[in-house]
N, C-alpha and C positions, 0 to 999 in steps of 0.2 A: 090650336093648331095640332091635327094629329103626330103621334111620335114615328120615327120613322125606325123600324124594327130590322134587325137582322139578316141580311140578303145576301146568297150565293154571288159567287164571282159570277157566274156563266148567266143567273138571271139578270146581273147589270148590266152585263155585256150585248146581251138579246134587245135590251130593254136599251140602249145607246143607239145598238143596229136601226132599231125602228126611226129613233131621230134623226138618222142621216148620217150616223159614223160608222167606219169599217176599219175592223180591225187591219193594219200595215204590216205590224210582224212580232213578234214574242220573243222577249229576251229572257232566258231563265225564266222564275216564276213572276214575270211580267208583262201586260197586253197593253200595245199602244195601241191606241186608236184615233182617230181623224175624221174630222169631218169637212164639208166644198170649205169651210171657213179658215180653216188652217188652226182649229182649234185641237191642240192634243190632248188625250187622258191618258194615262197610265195607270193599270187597276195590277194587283197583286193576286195573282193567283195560286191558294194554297191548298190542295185536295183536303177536304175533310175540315177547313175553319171557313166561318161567313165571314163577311165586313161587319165592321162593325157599324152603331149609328152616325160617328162621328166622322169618319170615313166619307163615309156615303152619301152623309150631307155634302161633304167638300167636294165631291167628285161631282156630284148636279148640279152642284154651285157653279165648275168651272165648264160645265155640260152648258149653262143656259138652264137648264131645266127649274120650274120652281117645285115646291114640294108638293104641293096637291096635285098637280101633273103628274110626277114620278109615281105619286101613291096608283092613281088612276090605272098607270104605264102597268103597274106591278101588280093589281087586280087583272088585269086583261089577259096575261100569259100569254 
C-alpha cells in the first residue's frame, strides 16, 4: 500500500472540494467543511507546516475517501 506523504492544508482542501465538501467557515487557524451528508472535517491551517501522514490518513478516513483514491485526487491537481 503506497505511503501517504506530506500535504499542504489548501491541497486537502481543494482535494475535499472536488468530493462534494465546502468549506462553511474558519475559526482561527481552522477550516470546517461539509458535505450534502452532514459529514464535518475540520483541517488546521498553519502558513508554512504540511500535515502530516497521520493526520491525513484520519481526515480521509472521516472523508469516506480510501487511500488510493486520495493518492489518485492528489496526482490530478
Amino acid at each position: 500500500m503506497p505511503k501517504i506523504l506530506l500535504v499542504d492544508s489548501n491541497q486537502l482542501i481543494k482535494i475535499l472540494g472536488r468530493q462534494g465538501f465546502k468549506v462553511i467557515r474558519q475559526k482561527g487557524s481552522h477550516v470546517i467543511l461539509i458535505n450534502d451528508e452532514k459529514t464535518r472535517i475540520v483541517i488546521p491551517m498553519h502558513p508554512g507546516k504540511d500535515l502530516k501522514p497521520g493526520l491525513t490518513r484520519a481526515i480521509i478516513r472521516e472523508a469516506g475517501i480510501s487511500r488510493e483514491k486520495f493518492l489518485k485526487l492528489l496526482k490530478e491537481k
